[in-house]
BAVO-753226 format. One record per residue (C-alpha): x, y, z. Coordinates in steps of 0.02 Angstrom, whole numbers, padded with zeros to 5 digits, always signed. Example, Ala and Ser with C-alpha at 12.3 -4.5 7.8 and 13.67 -1.06 7.14 Angstrom:
<pts>
+00615-00225+00390
+00684-00053+00357
</pts>
This chain:
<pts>
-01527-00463+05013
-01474-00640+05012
-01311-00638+05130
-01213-00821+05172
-01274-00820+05326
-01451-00829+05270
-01422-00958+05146
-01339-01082+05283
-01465-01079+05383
-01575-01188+05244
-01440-01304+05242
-01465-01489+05339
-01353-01468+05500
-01225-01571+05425
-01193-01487+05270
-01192-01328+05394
-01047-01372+05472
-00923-01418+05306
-00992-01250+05243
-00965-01135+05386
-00821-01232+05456
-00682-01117+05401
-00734-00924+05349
-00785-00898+05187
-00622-00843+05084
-00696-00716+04941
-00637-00697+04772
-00554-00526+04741
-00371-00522+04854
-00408-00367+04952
-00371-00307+05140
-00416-00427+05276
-00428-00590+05207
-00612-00588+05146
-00760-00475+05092
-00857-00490+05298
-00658-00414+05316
-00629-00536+05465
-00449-00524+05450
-00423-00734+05487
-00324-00813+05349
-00381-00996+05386
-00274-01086+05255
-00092-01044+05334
-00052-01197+05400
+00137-01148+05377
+00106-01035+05517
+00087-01133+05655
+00111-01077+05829
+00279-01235+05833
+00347-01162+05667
+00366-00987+05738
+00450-01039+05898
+00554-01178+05818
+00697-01055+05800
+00700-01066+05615
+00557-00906+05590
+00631-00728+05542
+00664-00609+05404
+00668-00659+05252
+00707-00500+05187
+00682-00305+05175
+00674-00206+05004
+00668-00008+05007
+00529+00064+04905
+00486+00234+04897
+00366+00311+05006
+00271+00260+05163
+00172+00085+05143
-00005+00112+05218
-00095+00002+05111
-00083-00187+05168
+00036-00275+05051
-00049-00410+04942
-00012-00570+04851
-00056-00631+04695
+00013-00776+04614
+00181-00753+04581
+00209-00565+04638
+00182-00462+04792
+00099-00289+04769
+00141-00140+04837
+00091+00046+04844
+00170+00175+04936
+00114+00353+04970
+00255+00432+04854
+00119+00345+04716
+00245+00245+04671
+00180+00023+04628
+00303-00120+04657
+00292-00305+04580
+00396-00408+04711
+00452-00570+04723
+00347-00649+04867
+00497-00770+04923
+00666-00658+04894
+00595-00477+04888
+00703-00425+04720
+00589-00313+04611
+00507-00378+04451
+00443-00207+04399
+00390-00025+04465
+00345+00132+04424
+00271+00301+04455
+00066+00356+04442
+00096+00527+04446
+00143+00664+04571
+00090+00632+04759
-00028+00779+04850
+00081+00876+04960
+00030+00883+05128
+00075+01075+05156
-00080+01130+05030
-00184+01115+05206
-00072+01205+05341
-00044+01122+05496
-00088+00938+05393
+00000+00803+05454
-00088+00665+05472
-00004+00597+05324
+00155+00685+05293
+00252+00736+05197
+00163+00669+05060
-00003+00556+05015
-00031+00492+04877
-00106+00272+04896
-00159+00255+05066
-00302+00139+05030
-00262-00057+05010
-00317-00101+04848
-00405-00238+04772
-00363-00388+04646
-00465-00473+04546
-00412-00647+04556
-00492-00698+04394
-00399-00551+04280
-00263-00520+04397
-00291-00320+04379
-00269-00226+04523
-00390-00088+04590
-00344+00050+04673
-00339+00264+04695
-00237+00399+04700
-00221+00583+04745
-00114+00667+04636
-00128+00840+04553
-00200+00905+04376
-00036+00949+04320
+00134+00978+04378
+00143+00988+04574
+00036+01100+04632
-00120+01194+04595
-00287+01091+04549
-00306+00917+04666
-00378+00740+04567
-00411+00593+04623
-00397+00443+04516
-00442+00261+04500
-00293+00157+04428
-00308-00035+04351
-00132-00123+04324
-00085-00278+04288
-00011-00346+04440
+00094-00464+04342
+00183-00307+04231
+00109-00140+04317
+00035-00067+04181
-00112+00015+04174
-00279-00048+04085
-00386+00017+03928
-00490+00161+03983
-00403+00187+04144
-00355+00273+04266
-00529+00352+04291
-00555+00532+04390
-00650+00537+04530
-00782+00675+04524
-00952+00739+04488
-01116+00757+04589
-01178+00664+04708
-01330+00558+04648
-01433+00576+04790
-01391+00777+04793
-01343+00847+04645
-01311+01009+04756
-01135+00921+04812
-00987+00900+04720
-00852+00786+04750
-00718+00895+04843
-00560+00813+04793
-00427+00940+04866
-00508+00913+05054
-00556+00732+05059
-00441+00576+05080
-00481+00395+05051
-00398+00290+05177
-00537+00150+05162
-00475-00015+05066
-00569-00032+04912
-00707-00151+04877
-00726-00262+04696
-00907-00327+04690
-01021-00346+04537
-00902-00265+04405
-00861-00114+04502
-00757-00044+04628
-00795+00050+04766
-00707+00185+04864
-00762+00292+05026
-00679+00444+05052
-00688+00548+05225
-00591+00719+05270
-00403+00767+05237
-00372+00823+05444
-00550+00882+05468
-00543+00995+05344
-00693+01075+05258
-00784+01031+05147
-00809+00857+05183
-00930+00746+05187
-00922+00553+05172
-00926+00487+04992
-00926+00319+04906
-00897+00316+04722
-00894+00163+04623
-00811+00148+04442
-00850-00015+04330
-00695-00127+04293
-00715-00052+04106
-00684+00136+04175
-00830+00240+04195
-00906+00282+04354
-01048+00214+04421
-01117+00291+04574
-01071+00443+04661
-01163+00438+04872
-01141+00544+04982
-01179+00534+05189
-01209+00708+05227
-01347+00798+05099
-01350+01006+05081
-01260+01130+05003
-01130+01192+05123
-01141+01039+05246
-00996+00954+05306
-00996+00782+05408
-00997+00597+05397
-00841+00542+05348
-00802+00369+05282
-00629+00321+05340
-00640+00160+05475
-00437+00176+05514
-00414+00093+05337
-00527-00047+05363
-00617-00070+05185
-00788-00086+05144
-00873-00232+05171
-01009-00357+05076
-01126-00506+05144
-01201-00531+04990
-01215-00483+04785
-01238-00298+04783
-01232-00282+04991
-01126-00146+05033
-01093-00100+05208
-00997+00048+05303
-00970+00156+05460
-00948+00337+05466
-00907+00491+05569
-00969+00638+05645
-01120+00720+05568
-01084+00890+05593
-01239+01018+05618
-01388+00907+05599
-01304+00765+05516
-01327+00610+05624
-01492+00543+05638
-01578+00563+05823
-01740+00501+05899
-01849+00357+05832
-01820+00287+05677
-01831+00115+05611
-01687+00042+05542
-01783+00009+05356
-01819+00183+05342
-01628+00281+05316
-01643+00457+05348
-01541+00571+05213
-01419+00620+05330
-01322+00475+05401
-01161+00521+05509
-01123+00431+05650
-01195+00273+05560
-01175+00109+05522
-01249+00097+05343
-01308-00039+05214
-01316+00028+05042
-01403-00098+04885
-01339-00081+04743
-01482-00037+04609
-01505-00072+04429
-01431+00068+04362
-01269+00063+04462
-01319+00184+04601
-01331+00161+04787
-01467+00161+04901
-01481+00159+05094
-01591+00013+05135
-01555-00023+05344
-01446+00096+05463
-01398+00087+05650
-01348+00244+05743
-01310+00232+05935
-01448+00330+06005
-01346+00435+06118
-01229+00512+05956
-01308+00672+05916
-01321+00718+06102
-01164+00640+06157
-01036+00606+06017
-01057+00727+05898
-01003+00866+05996
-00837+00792+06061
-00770+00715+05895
-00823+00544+05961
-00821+00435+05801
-00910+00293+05786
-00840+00278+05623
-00638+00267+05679
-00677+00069+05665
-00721-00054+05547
-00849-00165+05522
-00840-00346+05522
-00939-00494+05501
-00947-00651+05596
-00936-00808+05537
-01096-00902+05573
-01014-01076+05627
-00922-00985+05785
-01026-00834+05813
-01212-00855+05758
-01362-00929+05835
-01546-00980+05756
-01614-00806+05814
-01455-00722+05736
-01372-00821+05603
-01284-00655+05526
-01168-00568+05670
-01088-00382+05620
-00977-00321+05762
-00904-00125+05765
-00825-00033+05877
-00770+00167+05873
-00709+00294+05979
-00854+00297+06095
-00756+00158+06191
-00929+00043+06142
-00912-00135+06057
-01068-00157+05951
-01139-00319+05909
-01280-00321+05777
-01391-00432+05687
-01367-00434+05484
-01559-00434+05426
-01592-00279+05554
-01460-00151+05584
-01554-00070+05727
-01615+00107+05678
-01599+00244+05783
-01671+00224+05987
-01761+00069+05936
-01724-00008+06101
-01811-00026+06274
-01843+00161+06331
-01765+00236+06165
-01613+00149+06176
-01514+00072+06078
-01592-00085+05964
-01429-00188+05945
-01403-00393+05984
-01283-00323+06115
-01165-00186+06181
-01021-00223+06270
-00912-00057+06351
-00726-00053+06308
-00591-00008+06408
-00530+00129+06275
-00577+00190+06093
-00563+00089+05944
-00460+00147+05812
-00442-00006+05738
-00559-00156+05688
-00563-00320+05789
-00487-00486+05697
-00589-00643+05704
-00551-00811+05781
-00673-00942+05759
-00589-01088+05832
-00600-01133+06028
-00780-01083+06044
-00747-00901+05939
-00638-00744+05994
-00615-00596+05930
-00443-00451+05953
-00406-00294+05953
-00316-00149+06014
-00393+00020+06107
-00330+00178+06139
-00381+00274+06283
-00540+00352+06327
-00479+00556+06321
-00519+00526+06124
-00341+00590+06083
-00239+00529+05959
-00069+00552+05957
+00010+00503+06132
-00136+00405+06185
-00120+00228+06199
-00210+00060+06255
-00205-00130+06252
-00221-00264+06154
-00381-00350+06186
-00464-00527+06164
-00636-00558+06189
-00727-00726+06196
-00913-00755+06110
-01056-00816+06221
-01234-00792+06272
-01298-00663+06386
-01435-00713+06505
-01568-00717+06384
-01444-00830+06252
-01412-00663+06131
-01224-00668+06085
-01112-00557+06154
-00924-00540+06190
-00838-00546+06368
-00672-00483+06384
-00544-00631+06417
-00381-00562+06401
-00265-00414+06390
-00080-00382+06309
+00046-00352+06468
+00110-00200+06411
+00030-00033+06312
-00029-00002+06120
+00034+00163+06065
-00114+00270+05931
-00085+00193+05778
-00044+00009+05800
-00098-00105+05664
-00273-00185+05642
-00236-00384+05696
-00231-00534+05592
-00269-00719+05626
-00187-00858+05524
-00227-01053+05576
-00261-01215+05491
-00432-01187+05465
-00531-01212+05649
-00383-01334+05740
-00374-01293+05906
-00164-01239+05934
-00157-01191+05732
-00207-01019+05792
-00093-00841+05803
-00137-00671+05818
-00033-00557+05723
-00008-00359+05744
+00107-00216+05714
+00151-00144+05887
+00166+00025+05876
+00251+00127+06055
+00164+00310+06011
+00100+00400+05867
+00245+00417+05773
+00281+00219+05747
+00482+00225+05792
+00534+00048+05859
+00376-00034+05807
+00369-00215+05785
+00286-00350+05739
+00210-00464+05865
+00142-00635+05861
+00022-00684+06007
-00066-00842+06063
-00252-00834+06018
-00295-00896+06190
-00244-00794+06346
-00186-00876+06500
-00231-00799+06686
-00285-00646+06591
-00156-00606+06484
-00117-00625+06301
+00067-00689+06299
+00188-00630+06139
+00231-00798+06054
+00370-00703+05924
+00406-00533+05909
+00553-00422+05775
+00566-00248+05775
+00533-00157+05600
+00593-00007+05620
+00444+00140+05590
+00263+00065+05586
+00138+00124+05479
-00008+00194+05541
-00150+00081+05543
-00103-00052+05419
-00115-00245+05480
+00030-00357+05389
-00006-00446+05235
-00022-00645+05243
+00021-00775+05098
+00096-00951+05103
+00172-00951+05279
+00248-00774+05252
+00189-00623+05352
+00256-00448+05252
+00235-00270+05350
+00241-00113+05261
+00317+00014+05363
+00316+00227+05395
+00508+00218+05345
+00495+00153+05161
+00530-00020+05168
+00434-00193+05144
+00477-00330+05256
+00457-00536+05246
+00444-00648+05372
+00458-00850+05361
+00528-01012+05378
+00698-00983+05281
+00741-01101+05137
+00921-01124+05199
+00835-01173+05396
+00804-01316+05478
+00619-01333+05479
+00540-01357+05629
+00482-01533+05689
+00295-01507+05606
+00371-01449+05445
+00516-01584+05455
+00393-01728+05486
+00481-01768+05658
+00380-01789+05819
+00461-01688+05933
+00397-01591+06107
+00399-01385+06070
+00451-01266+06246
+00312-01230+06358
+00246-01052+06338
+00213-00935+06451
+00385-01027+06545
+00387-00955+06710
+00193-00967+06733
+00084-00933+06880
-00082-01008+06826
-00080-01083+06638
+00034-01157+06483
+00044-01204+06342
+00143-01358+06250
+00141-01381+06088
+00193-01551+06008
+00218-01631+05841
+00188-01809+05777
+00268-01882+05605
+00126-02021+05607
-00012-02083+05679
-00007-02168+05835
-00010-02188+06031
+00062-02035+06131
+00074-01993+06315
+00140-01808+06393
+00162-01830+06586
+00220-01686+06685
+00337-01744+06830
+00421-01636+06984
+00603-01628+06986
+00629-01784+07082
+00534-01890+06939
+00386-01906+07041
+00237-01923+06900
+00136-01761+06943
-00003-01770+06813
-00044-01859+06662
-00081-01715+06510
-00103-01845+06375
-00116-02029+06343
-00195-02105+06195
-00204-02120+05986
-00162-01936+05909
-00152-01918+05723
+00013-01852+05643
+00026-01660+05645
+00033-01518+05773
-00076-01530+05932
-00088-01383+06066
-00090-01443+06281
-00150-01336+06412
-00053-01374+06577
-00139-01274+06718
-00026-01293+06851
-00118-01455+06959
-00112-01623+06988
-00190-01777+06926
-00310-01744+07080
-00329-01556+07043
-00238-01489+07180
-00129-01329+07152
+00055-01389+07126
+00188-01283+07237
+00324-01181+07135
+00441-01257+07085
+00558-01326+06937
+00436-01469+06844
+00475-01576+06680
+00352-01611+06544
+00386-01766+06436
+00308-01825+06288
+00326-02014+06238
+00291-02081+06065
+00343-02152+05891
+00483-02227+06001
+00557-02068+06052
+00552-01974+06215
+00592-01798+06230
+00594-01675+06410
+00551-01502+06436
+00577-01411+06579
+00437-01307+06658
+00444-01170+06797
+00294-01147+06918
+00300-00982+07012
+00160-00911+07130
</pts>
């Protein structure tokens, strides 16, 4: 395998740092801004943390589509794709919303074929985000639909449309079935399985992992790949044995990720009977049976798929198995090496599930099965959580590297449970392996189902950063909204920068990012645009005016943040100053280039004593201008 990671590390430390400043943006437009699926759009400059709170930010609009949107909506050139669970496809314009062109793929699976089914209800049909490829501009993606008429026989099929006119490519759509190649004793169960994974475009093919329709069996965990001309090309499968159920591939709707030409890597569920591996077992030696796993499969020369490194906590079998406990409800993710890796682990893979664990692990060695000191676990680190992950974390790699995400809580319920939102800083342990410490916490509760996050920022600038997430109350996503939080918490707790309600969220599905908009697909059939309106006034970064933005959190008891904006280069000073002008302490003085810059105020002197409460003012001076905010201390 020859991952990015590996090939920075032969780089002169200078070229290092241009390479790995900014995460590595991948080709195809897929779910989570790049193929290590670390959900941080680094080239949204027009999303700055003084555009959202400049009072011009909002919706720019809301079109009804039909069905439930629980693929994340994507962008490509000059039209916004959607796909609803109806199995209905939308062309939208990215900036107004009106639609260029739609249309029906057939007949959605009714939910009511498996009694009692509701995870997705009443209907599912595309719950997977698909993929683009951004040199043909097809679009990738699968449905479940029905042999004929609306009912009877189940299929599942692999569509390619034109994003640009919706429709559908020579030789496609392609139906998913067949035996697996590494047991030819299991079929492809299409009626029980779902595929809520987003789909993964590498090396001519596609990839999809399918996992259980509401537990039901037979299951197993699959991933079948079909070449971009329309035949397949591999058929997997987790769990091997006639009869055997187990392993599903599902990761909330987190897709399938790659580190590298023919890399493929994945976390699944609950082995079942026998299905998760147990005792000692090196990670280079795969066992048939891998539930409870996280898996790297090589592509081979003949298109099929081959385990080639596993980890499985060593605990699963004994412990998680037999309480549902799976590892697999999360998604992997890779680091960036710039923010995250060290000499002794340039390639970083972080994953967490419902056993409430955060999992750090080391690219070139997964970590087997109770390869660790007394048979325990052979990981870079492990870091408890406060609740279950059904989720994956978003990456930050600016300010020294965090990383977000929400938790339910630790009764492994799904419905009615809820947790927090959760940002955790990168360091070293004690004997300098990375690990994660937990920094910061939302103020109030995640309801089951809130989104996976986003990060957008202007590449690593310290203050370009926000953290983005659908905030969902309970299960069933009524009065959801969308949130907007500062990527660096202050006295603990991750403050809300922007928030707008969105009526029903979707379960699972992070927003969609492109050109300073943010769009949300929601439960309740709609898709929904946020940005800078044309018919505004931009803010003072956008409008080239230096101007000083409100402090935020305003009251504060320990920390804030100011954000200011320069129209050129030049000498600026912020002073903060108690209510009867008495200079208090001196934030800034000096040359600042033209832009937006972020300022930590911390509540003390120029001496570092703690300030009483009290009514301050913060005032920035330069290009000529002056401008006052005020500021509220409380303790």
């Amino acid at each position: 395998m020859h991952s990015p990671a590996r090939f920075a590390t032969l780089l002169l430390p200078g070229l290092l740092a241009i390479a790995l400043a900014t995460p590595a943006r991948a080709v195809p437009v897929g779910r989570d801004a790049d193929l290590l699926r670390t959900g941080w759009y680094a080239d949204e400059p027009g999303l700055s943390p003084l555009t959202i709170s400049g009072g011009s930010f909002g919706q720019l609009f809301s079109t009804a589509v039909t069905g439930q949107v629980y693929a994340q909506p994507l962008v490509f050139g000059s039209t916004l794709f959607v796909a609803t669970q109806s199995n209905w496809i939308y062309g939208l314009d990215p900036a107004t919303g009106a639609v260029q062109w739609s249309r029906s793929v057939g007949t959605p699976w009714n939910a009511s074929d498996i009694p009692g089914c509701t995870d997705i209800y009443p209907t599912a049909g595309i719950t997977a985000t698909p993929v683009i490829d951004d040199v043909t501009g097809i679009a990738y993606f699968t449905s479940k639909t029905y042999k004929s008429g609306s009912s009877g026989a189940v299929q599942w099929k692999m569509h390619a449309v034109s994003v640009a006119t919706g429709a559908e490519q020579s030789g496609f759509p392609v139906v998913l079935s067949g035996n697996a190649d590494n047991d030819h004793s299991q079929s492809f169960p299409p009626a029980t399985e779902n595929q809520r994974c987003g789909l993964l475009l590498l090396g001519g093919a596609v990839y999809a992992a399918f996992a259980s329709d509401c537990d039901t069996r037979p299951f197993q965990g699959w991933v079948i790949g079909v070449s971009t001309v329309g035949a397949i090309s591999c058929r997997w499968v987790d769990r091997t044995g006639t009869g055997t159920s187990g392993g599903g591939i599902w990761m909330s709707g987190s897709a399938l990720v790659s580190d590298g030409p023919g890399q493929i890597l994945l976390a699944s569920g609950n082995g079942e009977s026998g299905g998760t591996p147990s005792g000692s077992i090196p990670g280079n030696t795969p066992p048939a049976d891998l539930g409870e796993s996280i898996v790297r499969l090589a592509v081979q020369g003949d298109g099929s798929l081959l385990p080639t490194d596993f980890f499985t906590p060593y605990n699963s079998l004994a412990d998680y198995d037999p309480i549902d406990a799976d590892l697999g409800s999360g998604g992997v993710v890779g680091l960036p090496g710039s923010s995250f890796g060290t000499l002794s682990h340039p390639e970083l893979f972080v994953q967490g599930g419902k056993p409430a664990e955060l999992y750090v692990l080391d690219g070139s060695s997964l970590g087997g099965c109770g390869q660790g000191p007394g048979g325990t676990d052979g990981v870079v680190s492990e870091i408890p959580l406060t609740g279950g992950m059904w989720s994956k974390p978003a990456v930050w790699g600016g300010d020294g590297g965090w990383i977000y995400f929400p938790t339910a809580d630790t009764s492994l319920s799904s419905d009615g449970s809820y947790g927090n939102f959760e940002a955790m800083q990168s360091g070293l342990d004690g004997s300098g392996r990375p690990t994660f410490t937990l920094a910061g916490s939302s103020a109030d509760h995640f309801g089951f189902s809130s989104s996976a996050p986003i990060v957008t920022s202007n590449g690593t600038t310290s203050g370009s950063a926000l953290v983005w997430i659908v905030w969902n109350p309970d299960g069933t996503g009524n009065g959801a909204q969308l949130r907007a939080y500062d990527p660096i918490p202050a006295g603990g707790t991750l403050h809300v920068r922007w928030s707008a309600v969105i009526g029903q969220g979707s379960k699972f599905n992070p927003p969609g990012v492109s050109n300073g908009r943010i769009y949300v697909g929601t439960r309740d059939g709609h898709l929904i645009a946020f940005g800078v309106s044309a018919t505004s006034t931009p803010p003072a970064a956008l409008a080239g005016r230096t101007q000083l933005g409100p402090a935020y959190p305003n009251p504060f008891a320990r920390s804030t943040r100011l954000e200011l904006a320069l129209a050129h280069d030049g000498p600026a000073t912020v002073t903060i100053y108690d209510a009867g002008g008495r200079r208090v302490r001196q934030l800034l003085s000096g040359p600042l280039a033209a832009g937006t810059h972020s300022l930590v105020w911390e509540g003390r002197d120029d001496a570092g004593a703690t300030v009483p409460a009290g009514l301050y003012l913060a005032r920035l001076d330069a290009g000529g201008t002056s401008q006052t905010r005020r500021v509220v201390v409380v303790r």
